[in-house]
N, C-alpha and C positions, 0 to 999 in steps of 0.2 A: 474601299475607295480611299485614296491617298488624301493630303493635305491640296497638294497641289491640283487635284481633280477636283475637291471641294471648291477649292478657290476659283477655279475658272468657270464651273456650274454655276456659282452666287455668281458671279462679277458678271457673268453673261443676263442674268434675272434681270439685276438690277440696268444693264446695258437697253434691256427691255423696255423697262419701266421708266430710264431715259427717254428711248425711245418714241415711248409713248406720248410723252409730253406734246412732243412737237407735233400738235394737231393745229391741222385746220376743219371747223365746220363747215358745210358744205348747205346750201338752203333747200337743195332739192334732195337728201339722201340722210336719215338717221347714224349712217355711218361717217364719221369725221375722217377725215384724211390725215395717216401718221405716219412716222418711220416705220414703226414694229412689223412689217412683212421684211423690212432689211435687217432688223435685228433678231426675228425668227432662223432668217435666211441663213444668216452668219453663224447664228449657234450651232446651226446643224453642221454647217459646211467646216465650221472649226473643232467642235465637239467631239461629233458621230453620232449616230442614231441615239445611243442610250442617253449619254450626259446633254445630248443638243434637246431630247424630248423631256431628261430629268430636269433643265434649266429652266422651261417652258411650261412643265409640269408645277415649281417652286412659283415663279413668275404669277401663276393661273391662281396659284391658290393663296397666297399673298394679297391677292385682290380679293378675291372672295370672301377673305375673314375682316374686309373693309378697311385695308391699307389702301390709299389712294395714288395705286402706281399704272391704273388704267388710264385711258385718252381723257385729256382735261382735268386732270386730277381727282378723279374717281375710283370708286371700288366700293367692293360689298356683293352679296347674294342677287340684289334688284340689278346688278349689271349684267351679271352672267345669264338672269333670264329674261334680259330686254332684247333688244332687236341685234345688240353689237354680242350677244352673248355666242353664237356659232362660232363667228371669229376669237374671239376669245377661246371657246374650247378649240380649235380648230390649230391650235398651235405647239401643243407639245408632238401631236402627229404628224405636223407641217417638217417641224426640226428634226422630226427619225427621219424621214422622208428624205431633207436635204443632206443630213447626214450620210445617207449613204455614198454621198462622193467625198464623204471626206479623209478616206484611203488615197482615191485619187489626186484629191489636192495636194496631198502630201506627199504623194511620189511616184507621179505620174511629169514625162515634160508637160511642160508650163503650155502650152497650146492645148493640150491631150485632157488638162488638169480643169484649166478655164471651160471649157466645152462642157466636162463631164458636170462641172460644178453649176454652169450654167442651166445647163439639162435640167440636174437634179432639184437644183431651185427652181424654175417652171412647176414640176412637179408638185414642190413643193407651196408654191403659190395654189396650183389650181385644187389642193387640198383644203387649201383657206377656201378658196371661192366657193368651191360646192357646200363645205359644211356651214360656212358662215352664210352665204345666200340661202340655202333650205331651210336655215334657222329663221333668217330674215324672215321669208315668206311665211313659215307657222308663226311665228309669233305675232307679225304685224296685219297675218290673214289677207295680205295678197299676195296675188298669182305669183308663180315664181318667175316668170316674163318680166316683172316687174319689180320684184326683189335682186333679181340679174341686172335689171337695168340702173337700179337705184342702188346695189351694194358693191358691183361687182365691174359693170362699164364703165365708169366715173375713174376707175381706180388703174387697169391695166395698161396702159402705158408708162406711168410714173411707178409703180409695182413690176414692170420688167426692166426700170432704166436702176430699181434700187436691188434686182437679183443681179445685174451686172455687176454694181458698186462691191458687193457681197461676194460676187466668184472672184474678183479682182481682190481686196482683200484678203479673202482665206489663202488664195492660191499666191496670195505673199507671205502672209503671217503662218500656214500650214507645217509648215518646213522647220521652223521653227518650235514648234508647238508639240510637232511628232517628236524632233528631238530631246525637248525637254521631260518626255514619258518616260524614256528609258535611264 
């Protein structure tokens, strides 16, 4: 791995941990409301599988040695196995996930590019939803009707207006991005 893959691995981590700041609590749902599904989103879609899942990967475990780059300025081991802990793991797999449009972003027309990225990020969303909802429901010991309803409903409309923001992005910055590989 080059300098310049290193650099945009880290700079995406911390893009995360940005991210992640910008929460809002929520009274009805242990999960707070943040960027980080648009900053997962982008990694992948700008990265690729490896380096969008490596960035996500670094991000994950950053927190868990109790840098506090999680929602609200948190981190450590008790986050990863509280109730936001699924999401959390749920996101270097999120960014292979999105990742894999990011061939197409990069050189696919720009209608063809947006679509596929968009796709891919759904995809990648609903990767968050199942692992971090199933997480929800084991750890807080309800139903998962109601881990969906309190992790997952709250979240999906504003979580598909910020995979837009993300395909729109990559499939600007892509282009560039590819070209500075070679």
């Amino acid at each position: 791995m080059n300098a310049a893959t290193m650099t945009r691995v880290a700079l995406m981590a911390a893009v995360t941990a940005v991210a992640a700041q910008i929460a809002i609590p929520l009274p009805f749902s242990p999960i707070p409301f943040t960027l980080q599904p648009l900053a997962v989103v982008l990694s992948g879609l700008l990265l690729g599988p490896r380096q969008g899942a490596l960035a996500l990967a670094i991000y994950v475990l950053i927190g868990a040695v109790g840098v506090p780059v999680f929602a609200q300025f948190s981190g450590g081991l008790g986050i990863i196995a509280g109730p936001r802990g699924g999401y959390l793991l749920s996101y270097p797999l999120a960014a292979a996930v999105a990742g894999l449009a990011a061939y197409a972003a990069a050189n696919s027309p720009r209608s063809r590019a947006l679509m596929l990225s968009f796709l891919w990020g759904v995809a990648a969303l609903a990767v968050i939803y199942a692992i971090g909802a199933g997480w929800l429901s084991i750890v807080t010991h309800l139903p998962l009707a109601v881990a969906v309803a309190q992790g997952v409903l709250p979240f999906v409309v504003f979580d598909l207006v910020k995979v837009v923001v993300a395909a729109l992005v990559a499939v600007a910055a892509a282009p560039a991005i590819a070209a500075s590989r070679t």
